[in-house]
FIKOLZA-1660 file (N, C-alpha, C; in steps of 0.1 Angstrom, whole numbers, plus 5000, padded with zeros to 4 digits):
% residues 101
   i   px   py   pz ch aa at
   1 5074 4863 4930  A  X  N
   1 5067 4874 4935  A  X CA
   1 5065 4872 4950  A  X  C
   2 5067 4885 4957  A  X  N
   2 5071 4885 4970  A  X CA
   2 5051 4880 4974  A  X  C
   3 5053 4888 4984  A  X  N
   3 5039 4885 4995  A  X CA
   3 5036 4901 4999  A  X  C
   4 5022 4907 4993  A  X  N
   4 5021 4922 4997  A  X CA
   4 5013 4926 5003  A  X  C
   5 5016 4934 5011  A  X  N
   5 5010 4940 5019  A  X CA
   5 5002 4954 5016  A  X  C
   6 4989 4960 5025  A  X  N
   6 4981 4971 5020  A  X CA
   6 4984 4975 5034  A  X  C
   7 4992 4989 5036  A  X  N
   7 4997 4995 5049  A  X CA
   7 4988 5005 5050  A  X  C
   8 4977 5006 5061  A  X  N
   8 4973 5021 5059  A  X CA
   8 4970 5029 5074  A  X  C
   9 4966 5044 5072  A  X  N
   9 4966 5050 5084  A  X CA
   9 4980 5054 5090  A  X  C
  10 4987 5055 5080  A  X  N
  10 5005 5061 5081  A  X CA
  10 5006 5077 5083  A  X  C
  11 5012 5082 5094  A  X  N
  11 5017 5097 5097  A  X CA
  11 5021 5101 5082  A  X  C
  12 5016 5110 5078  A  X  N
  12 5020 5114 5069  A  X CA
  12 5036 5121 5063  A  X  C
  13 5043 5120 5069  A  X  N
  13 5055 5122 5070  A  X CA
  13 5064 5108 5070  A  X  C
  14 5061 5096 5077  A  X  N
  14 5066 5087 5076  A  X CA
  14 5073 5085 5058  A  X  C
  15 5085 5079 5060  A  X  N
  15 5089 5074 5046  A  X CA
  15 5097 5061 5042  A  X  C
  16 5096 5062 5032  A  X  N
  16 5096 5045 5029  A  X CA
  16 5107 5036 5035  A  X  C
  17 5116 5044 5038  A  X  N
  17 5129 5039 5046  A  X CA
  17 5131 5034 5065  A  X  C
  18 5114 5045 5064  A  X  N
  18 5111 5044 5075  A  X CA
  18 5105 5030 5080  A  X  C
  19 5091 5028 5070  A  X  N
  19 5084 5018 5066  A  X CA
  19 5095 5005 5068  A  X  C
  20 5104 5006 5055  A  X  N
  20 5113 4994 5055  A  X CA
  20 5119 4987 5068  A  X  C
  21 5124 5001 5076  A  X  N
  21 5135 4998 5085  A  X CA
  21 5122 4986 5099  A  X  C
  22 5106 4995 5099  A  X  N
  22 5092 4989 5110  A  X CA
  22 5098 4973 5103  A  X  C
  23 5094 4971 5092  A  X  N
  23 5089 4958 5089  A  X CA
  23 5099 4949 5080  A  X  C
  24 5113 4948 5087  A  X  N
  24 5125 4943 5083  A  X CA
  24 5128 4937 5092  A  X  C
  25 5117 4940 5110  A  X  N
  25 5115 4933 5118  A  X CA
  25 5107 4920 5118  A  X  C
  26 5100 4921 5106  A  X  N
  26 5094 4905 5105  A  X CA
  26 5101 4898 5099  A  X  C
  27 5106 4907 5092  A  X  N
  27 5118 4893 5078  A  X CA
  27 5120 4901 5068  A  X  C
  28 5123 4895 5052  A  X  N
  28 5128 4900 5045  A  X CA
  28 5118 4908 5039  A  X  C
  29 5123 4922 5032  A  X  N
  29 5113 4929 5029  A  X CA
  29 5120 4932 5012  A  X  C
  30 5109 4931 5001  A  X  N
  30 5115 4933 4990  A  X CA
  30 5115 4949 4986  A  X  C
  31 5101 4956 4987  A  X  N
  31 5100 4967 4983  A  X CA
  31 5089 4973 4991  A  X  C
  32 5091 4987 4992  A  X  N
  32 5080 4993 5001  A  X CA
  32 5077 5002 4991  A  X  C
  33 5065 5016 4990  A  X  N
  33 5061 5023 4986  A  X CA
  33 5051 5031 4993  A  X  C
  34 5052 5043 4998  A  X  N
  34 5041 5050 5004  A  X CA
  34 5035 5057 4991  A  X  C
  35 5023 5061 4989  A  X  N
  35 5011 5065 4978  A  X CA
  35 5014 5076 4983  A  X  C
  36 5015 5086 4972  A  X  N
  36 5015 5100 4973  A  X CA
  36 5006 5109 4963  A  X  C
  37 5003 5119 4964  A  X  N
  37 4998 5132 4956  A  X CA
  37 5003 5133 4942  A  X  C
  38 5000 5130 4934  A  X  N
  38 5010 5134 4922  A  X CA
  38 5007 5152 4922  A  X  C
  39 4999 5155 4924  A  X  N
  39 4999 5175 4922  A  X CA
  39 5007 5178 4935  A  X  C
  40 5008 5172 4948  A  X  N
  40 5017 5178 4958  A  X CA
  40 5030 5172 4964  A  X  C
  41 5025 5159 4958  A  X  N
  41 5039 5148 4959  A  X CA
  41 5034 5146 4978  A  X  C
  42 5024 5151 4984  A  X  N
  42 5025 5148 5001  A  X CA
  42 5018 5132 5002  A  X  C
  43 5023 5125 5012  A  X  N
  43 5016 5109 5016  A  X CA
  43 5000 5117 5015  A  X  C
  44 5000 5103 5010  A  X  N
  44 4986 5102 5010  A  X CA
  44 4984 5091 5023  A  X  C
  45 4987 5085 5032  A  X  N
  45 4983 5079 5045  A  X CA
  45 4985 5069 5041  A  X  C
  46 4991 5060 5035  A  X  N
  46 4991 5048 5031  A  X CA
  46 4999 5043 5018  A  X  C
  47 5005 5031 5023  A  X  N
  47 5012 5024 5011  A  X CA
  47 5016 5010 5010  A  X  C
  48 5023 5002 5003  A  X  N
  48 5024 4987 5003  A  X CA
  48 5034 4982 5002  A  X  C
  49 5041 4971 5013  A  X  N
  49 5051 4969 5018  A  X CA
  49 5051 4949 5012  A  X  C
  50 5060 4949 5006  A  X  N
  50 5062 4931 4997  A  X CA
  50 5072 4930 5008  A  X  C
  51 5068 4918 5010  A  X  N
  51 5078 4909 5019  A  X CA
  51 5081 4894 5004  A  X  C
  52 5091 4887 5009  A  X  N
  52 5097 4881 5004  A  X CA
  52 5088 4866 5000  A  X  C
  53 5083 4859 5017  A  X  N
  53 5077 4850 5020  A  X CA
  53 5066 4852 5023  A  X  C
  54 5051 4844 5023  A  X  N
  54 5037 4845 5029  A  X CA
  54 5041 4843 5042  A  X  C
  55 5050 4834 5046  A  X  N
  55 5049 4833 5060  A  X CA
  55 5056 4847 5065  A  X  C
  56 5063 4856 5062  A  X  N
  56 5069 4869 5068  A  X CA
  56 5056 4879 5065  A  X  C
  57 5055 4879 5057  A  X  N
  57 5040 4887 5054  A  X CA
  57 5029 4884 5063  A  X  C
  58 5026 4869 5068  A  X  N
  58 5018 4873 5078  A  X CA
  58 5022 4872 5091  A  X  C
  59 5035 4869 5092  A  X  N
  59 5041 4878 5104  A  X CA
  59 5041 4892 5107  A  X  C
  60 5041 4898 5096  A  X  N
  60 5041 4913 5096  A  X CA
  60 5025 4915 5097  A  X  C
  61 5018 4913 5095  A  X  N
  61 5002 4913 5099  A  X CA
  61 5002 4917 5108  A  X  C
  62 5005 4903 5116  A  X  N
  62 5004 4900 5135  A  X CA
  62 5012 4910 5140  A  X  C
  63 5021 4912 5138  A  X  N
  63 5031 4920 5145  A  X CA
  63 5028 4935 5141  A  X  C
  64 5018 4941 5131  A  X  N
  64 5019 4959 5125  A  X CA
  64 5006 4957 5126  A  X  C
  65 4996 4948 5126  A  X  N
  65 4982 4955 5126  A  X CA
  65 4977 4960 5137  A  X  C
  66 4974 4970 5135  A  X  N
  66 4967 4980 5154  A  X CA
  66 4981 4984 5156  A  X  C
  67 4996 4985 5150  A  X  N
  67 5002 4989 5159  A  X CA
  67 5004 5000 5156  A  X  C
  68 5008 5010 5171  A  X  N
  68 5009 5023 5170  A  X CA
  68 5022 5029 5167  A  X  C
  69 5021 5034 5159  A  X  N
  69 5034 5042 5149  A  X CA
  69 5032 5055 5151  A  X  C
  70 5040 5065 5156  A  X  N
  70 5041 5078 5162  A  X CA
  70 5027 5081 5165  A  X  C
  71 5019 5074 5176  A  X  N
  71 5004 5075 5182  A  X CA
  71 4990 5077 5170  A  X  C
  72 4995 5066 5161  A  X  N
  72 4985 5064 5148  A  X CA
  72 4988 5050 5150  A  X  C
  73 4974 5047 5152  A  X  N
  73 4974 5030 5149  A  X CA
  73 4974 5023 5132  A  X  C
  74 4987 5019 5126  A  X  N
  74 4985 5013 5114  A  X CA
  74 4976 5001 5112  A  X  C
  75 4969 5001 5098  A  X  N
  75 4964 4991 5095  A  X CA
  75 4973 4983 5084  A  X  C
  76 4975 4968 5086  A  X  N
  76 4984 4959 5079  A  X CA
  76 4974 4950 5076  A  X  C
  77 4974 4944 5067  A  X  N
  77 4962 4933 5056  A  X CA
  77 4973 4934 5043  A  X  C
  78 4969 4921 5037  A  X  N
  78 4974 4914 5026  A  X CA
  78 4965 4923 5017  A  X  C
  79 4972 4927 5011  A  X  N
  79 4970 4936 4997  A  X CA
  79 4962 4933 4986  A  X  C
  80 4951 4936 4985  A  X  N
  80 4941 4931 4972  A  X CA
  80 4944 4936 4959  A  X  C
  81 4948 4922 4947  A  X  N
  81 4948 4926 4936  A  X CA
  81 4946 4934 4926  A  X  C
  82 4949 4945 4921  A  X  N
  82 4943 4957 4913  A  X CA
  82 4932 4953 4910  A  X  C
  83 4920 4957 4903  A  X  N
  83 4910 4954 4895  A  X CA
  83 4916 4958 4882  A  X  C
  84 4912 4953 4871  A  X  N
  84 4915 4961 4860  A  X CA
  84 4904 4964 4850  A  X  C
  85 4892 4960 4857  A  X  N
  85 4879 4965 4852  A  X CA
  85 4873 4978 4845  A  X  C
  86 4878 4985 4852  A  X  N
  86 4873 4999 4850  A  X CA
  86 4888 5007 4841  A  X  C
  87 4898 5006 4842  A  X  N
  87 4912 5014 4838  A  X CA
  87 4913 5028 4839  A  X  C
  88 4903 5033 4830  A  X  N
  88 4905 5046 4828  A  X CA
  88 4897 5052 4845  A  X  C
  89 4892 5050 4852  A  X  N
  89 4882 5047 4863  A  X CA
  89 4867 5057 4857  A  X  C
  90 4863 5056 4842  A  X  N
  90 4850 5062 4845  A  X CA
  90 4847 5046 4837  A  X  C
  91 4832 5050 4836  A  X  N
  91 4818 5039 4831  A  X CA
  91 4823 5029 4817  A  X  C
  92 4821 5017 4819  A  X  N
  92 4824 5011 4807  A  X CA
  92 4819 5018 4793  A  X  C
  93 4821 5016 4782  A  X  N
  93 4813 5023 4773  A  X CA
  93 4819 5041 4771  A  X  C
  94 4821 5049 4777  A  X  N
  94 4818 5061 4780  A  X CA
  94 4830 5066 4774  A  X  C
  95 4839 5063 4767  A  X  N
  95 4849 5066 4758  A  X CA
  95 4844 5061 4744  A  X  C
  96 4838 5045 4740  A  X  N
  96 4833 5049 4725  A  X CA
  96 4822 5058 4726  A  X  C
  97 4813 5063 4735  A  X  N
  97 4805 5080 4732  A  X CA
  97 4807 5090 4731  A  X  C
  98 4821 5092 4739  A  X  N
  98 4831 5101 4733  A  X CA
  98 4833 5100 4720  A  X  C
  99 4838 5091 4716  A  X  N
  99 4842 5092 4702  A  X CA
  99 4838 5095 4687  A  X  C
 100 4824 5088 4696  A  X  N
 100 4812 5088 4680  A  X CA
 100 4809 5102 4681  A  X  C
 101 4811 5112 4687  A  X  N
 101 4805 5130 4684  A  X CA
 101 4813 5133 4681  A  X  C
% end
C-alpha cells in the first residue's frame, strides 16, 4: 500500500489526470481521485492522491502544500484513516430503535 495523500481546496474543474500529471512531479503516483457529488457528479474541492513511497509522498507535501494551482492555494497532508465508528454516519444505537417499532 502506496503512501496517501488528503488534497484539498482544488478548482473545481480540475481532473484527476490533471491531479496526476501536478504530482508525477514528485515521483511515482499510484492512484488519484477527486471527491465528487453523487446527485451532480460536480468536484466537490478536493481529493486523494497515493504515491507509491513515504518518501514521494512527503515530497509531494513540500512541494503541493500552499501551492497555487490556477490562483487557489492547494492544501496537501497525509491522508487520515477512515474512521469506521459511526458507518452509517448517524448515532450509535439509532438503527436498533428503528427496529424495535
Amino acid at each position: 500500500m502506496g503512501y496517501k495523500l488528503y488534497v484539498g481546496n482544488l478548482p473545481y474543474h480540475v481532473t484527476d489526470d490533471q491531479l496526476q500529471d501536478l504530482f508525477a512531479k514528485a515521483g511515482k503516483v499510484e492512484s488519484v481521485k477527486i471527491v465528487t457529488d453523487v446527485g451532480s457528479g460536480r468536484s466537490r474541492g478536493f481529493g486523494f492522491v497515493e504515491m507509491t513511497t513515504s518518501e514521494e509522498g512527503e515530497k509531494a507535501i513540500e512541494m503541493f502544500n500552499k501551492y497555487s494551482l490556477e490562483n487557489r492555494e492547494i492544501v496537501v497532508s497525509r491522508a487520515k484513516p477512515r474512521s469506521s465508528g459511526m458507518g452509517s454516519g448517524g448515532p450509535p444505537g439509532r438503527r436498533e430503535q428503528r427496529d424495535r417499532h
